[in-house]
N, C-alpha and C positions, 0 to 999 in steps of 0.2 A: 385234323388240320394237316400240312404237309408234312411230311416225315422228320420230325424233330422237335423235342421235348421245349416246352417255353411256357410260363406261367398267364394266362389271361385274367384279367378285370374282375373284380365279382359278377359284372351286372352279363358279362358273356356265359358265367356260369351260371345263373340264375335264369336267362334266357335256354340256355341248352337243358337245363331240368325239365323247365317247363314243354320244349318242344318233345322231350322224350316222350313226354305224360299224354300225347297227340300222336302218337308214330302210328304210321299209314301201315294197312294193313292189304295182303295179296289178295285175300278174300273177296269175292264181288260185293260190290254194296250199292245202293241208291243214287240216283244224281243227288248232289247238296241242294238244297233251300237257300233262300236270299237271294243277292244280284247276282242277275247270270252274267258271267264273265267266262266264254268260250274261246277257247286258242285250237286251234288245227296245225300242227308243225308237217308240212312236206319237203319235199328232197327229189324235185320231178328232175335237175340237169347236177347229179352229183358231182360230175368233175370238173364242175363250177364253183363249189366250195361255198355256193348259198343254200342256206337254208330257210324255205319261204313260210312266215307267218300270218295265218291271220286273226286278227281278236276281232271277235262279236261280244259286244255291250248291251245289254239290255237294264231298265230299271235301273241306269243310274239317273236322279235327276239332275234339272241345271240346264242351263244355255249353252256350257260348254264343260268343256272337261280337259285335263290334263295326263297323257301318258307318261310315267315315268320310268324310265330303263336305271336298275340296280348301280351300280361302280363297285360292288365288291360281290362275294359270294361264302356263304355261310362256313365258318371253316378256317378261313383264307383273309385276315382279318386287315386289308390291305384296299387301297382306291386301286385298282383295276383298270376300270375306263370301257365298259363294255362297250358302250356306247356307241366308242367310236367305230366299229364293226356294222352299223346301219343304216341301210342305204334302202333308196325306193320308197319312201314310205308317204302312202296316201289314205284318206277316209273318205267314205260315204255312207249313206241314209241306205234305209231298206231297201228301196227302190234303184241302189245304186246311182244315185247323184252324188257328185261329188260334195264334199263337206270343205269349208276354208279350215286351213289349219297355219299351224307355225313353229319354229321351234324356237322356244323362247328362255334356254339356255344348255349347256351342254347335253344335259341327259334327258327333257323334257318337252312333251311337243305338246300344245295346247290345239284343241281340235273344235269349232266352234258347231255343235252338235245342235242349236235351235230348239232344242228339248227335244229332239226324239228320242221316240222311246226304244228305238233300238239302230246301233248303228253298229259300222265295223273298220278300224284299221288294220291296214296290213302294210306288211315293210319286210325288206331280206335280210340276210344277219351273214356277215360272208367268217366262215367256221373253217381257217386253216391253222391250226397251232393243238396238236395234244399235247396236253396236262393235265393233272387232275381237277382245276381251276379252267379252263377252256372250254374253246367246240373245236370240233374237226367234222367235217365232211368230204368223203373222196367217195371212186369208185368201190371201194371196201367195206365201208364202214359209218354210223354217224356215231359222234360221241357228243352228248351238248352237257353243261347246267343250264338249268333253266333262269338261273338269274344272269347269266349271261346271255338271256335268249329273249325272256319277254317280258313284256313292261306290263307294270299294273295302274288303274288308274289312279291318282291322287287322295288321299283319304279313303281307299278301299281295302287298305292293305290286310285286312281280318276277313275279308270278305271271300265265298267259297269259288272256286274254279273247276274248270275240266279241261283235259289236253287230250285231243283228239291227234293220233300218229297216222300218216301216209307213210309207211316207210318204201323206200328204193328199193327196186328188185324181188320184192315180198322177203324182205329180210326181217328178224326175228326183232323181238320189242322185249326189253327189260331194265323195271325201273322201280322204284320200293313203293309206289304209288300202287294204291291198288284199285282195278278195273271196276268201271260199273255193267253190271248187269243187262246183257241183252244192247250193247252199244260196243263195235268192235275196234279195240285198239283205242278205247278213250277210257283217260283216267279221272280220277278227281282228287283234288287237295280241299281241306275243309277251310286251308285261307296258306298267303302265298308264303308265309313263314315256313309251311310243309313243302309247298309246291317248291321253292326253290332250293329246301335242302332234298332235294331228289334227284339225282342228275337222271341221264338214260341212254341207254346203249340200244342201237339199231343194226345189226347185222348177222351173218350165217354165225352165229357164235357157237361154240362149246359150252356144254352146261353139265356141272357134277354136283348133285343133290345130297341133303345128309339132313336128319332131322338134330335136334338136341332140346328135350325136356318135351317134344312134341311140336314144338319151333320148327317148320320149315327152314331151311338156311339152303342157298345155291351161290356155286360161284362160276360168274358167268367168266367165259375164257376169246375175249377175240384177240386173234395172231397165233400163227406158229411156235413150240420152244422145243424144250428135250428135257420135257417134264414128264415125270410117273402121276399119271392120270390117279393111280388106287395112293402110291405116297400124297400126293395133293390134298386129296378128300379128307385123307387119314388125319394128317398133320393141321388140318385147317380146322374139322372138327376136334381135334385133343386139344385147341387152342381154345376155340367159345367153349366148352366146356371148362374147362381148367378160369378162365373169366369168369364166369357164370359162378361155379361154384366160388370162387375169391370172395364176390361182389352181392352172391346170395338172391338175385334177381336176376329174368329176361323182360326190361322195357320196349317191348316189341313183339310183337307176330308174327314176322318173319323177317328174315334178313338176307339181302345179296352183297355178295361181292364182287364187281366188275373191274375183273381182268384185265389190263393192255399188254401184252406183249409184242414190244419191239427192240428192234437193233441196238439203242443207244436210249433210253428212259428210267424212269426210276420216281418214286413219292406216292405217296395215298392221303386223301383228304377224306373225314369222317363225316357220316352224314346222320339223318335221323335213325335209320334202319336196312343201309347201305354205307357203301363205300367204294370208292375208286382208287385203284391200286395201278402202276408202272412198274414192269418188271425185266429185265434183260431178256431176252427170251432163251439164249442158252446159258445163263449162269444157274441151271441147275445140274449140269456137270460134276461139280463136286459138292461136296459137304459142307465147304466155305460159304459155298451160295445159296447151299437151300439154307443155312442158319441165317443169312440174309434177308431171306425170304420167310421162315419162321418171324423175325423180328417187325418185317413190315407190317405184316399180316396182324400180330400182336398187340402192337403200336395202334395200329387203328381202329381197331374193335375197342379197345380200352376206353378209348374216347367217349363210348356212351356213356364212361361212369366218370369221366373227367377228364374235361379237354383242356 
């Protein structure tokens, strides 16, 4: 969650156990079984600050169905309002005819589907505001969560997924989702409780690799600072290690940490098997501020074993 210690609910805890015991792995693996629920996120006019979705539905039944876009995001235990960031949004049939829809209240658009058996909405998401809780899209960079991005439908919410990236400018994809097999730039969630504690980072980034217990671990780096690339590594792995051994487990497979550094930022929000991290980009100047950065770093890894 964001950078600062506060007791949660049991039933957030109970929920986060169980999500660990499902943490997505980098490894390739199969398309999921069940409703096909496909998402495509592209990024064709970046300095527009939309980001264009579209969901193909298959196999759900019924006459009609209901999309619903999240208000909060895992982590971040707060009404949000993604919502309100969605604009454009239309359906149709295989064939592309259009489909009636409506939105029939804040977060919810019902789309009157006829029973086919496969259709598809699409809608833009306009992604200007970094935080670890956010989207942004610019010429630079995309940074989303996905529960502030895509809507599931009503009663599917267990149900498997794939996110298929177009990213801008053939810039770099990394997300704790792991890829399927022989399908490029698309991932799979085995249902959207995973899919949405995934965020994901799209740009030229920086990446410094380190194993622990055999664990892949990466931490992806987009923005400039006046950081020691070999201190970084060092300091970030003598941290999950030093966890690791506390905690006596890795519930995971791999793990990333995605980097922002900018001008004036700051907090990290912990995820299944990632995290996203805000950091000054020159407050590693002194000592003061890499122990700064020691802390954040800490703080959010911790969180697999208790948020």
């Amino acid at each position: 969650m964001m950078y600062r210690a506060r007791k949660l609910p049991l039933v957030f805890q109970l929920a986060t156990v169980l999500l660990l015991a499902c943490s997505a792995s980098l490894a390739q693996t199969s398309k999921p079984d069940g409703q096909d629920i496909a998402f495509t996120v592209s990024m064709s006019k970046p300095q527009t600050h939309l980001l264009e979705v579209e969901m193909r539905i298959r196999d759900v039944p019924g006459e009609a169905a209901i999309l619903v876009m999240p208000v909060w995001t895992p982590g971040s235990y707060l009404v949000r309002e993604f919502e309100r960031h969605v604009q454009d949004f239309a359906a149709a049939d295989q064939s592309g005819h259009p489909l009636e829809w409506e939105k029939i209240n804040k977060d919810s658009w019902r789309v009157k589907t006829n029973g086919a058996r496969e259709w598809r909405a699409t809608y833009r998401v306009y992604a200007n505001e970094l935080s670890v809780r956010t989207n942004e899209l610019n010429s630079d960079h995309a940074f989303w969560n996905n529960a502030a991005l895509l809507m599931y439908p009503d009663g599917f919410i267990k149900a498997p997924s794939t996110l298929r990236i177009i990213p801008a400018a053939n810039w770099k994809i990394a997300t704790g989702l792991p890829l399927i097999s022989g399908e490029k730039n698309t991932f799979r969630a085995e249902n959207f409780d995973i899919l949405y504690d995934s965020p994901v980072e799209c740009s030229n980034f920086k990446e410094i690799d380190f194993a622990v217990k055999g664990a892949p671990h990466r931490i992806v780096i987009d923005g400039e600072g006046n950081y020691d690339p070999a201190r970084l590594r060092s300091v970030v792995q003598r941290i999950v290690e030093a966890e690791v051994a506390m905690m006596g487990e890795i519930p995971y497979h791999d793990y990333t940490f995605i980097l922002h550094l900018r001008a004036n930022t700051g907090g990290g929000l912990e995820h299944l098997n990632s995290t996203a991290l805000g950091f000054r980009r020159f407050n590693f100047a002194t000592e003061r501020g890499w122990q700064s950065f020691y802390g954040l770093v800490a703080h959010e890894f911790f969180h697999l074993w208790n948020v």
